[in-house]
C-alpha positions in Angstrom: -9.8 30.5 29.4 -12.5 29.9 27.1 -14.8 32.8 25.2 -18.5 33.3 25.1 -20.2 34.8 22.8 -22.3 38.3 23.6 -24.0 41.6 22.1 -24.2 45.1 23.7 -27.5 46.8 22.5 -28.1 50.5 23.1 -31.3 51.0 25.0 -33.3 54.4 25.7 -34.6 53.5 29.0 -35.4 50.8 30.9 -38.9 49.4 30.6 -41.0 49.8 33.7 -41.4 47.0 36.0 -44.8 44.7 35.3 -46.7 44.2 38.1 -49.5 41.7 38.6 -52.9 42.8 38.2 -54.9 40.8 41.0 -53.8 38.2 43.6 -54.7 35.3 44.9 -56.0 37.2 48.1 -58.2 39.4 45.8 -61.4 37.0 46.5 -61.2 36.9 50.2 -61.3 40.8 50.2 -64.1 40.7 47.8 -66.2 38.0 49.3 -66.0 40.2 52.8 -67.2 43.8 51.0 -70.1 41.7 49.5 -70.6 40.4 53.0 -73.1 41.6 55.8 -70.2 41.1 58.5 -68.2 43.9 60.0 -65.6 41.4 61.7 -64.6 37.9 60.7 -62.0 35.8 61.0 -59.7 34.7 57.8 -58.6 30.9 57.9 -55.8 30.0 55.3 -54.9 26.5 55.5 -50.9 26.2 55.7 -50.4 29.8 56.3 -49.7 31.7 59.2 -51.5 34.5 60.6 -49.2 37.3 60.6 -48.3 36.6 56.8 -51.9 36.4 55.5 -52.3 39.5 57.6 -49.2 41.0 55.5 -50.6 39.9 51.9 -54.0 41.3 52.9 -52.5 44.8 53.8 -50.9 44.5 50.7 -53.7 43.9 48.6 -55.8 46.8 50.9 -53.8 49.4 50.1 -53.1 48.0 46.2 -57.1 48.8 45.9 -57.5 51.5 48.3 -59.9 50.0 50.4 -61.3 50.7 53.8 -60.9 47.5 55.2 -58.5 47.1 58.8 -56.6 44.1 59.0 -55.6 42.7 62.4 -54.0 39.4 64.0 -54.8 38.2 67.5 -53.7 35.0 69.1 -52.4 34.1 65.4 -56.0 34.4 63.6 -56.7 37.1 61.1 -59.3 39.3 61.6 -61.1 41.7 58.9 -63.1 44.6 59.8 -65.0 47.2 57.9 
């Protein structure tokens, strides 16, 4: 059996978990609140519905927005 090579150092704690800051969904939510429209549709090319729908709500609740996000017939809806 071979040996490796390896340190133990004593930590306080561990550091807190970095999250990111923005996303890449972050523009379609802010192009609809600078909008007129209270419903459109969101088309992302080689995505499906109920996953942009999921990254959306994500986003949404990340900024505390008052924005409802539905799917119907696989298309995304937004709605203020």
């Amino acid at each position: 059996m071979s040996k490796i090579s390896f340190d133990l150092l004593p930590v306080e704690k561990k550091p807190s978990r970095r999250y990111r800051k923005g996303s890449k969904y972050d523009p379609i939510l802010d192009k609809f609140l600078e909008g007129k429209d209270k419903l459109v549709t969101v088309e992302v090319a080689g995505r499906d519905g109920n996953y942009v729908r999921t990254q959306l709500k994500k986003r949404i609740d990340a900024r505390d927005l008052k924005i409802d996000v539905s799917v119907v017939n696989n298309k995304v809806y937004l709605e203020k």
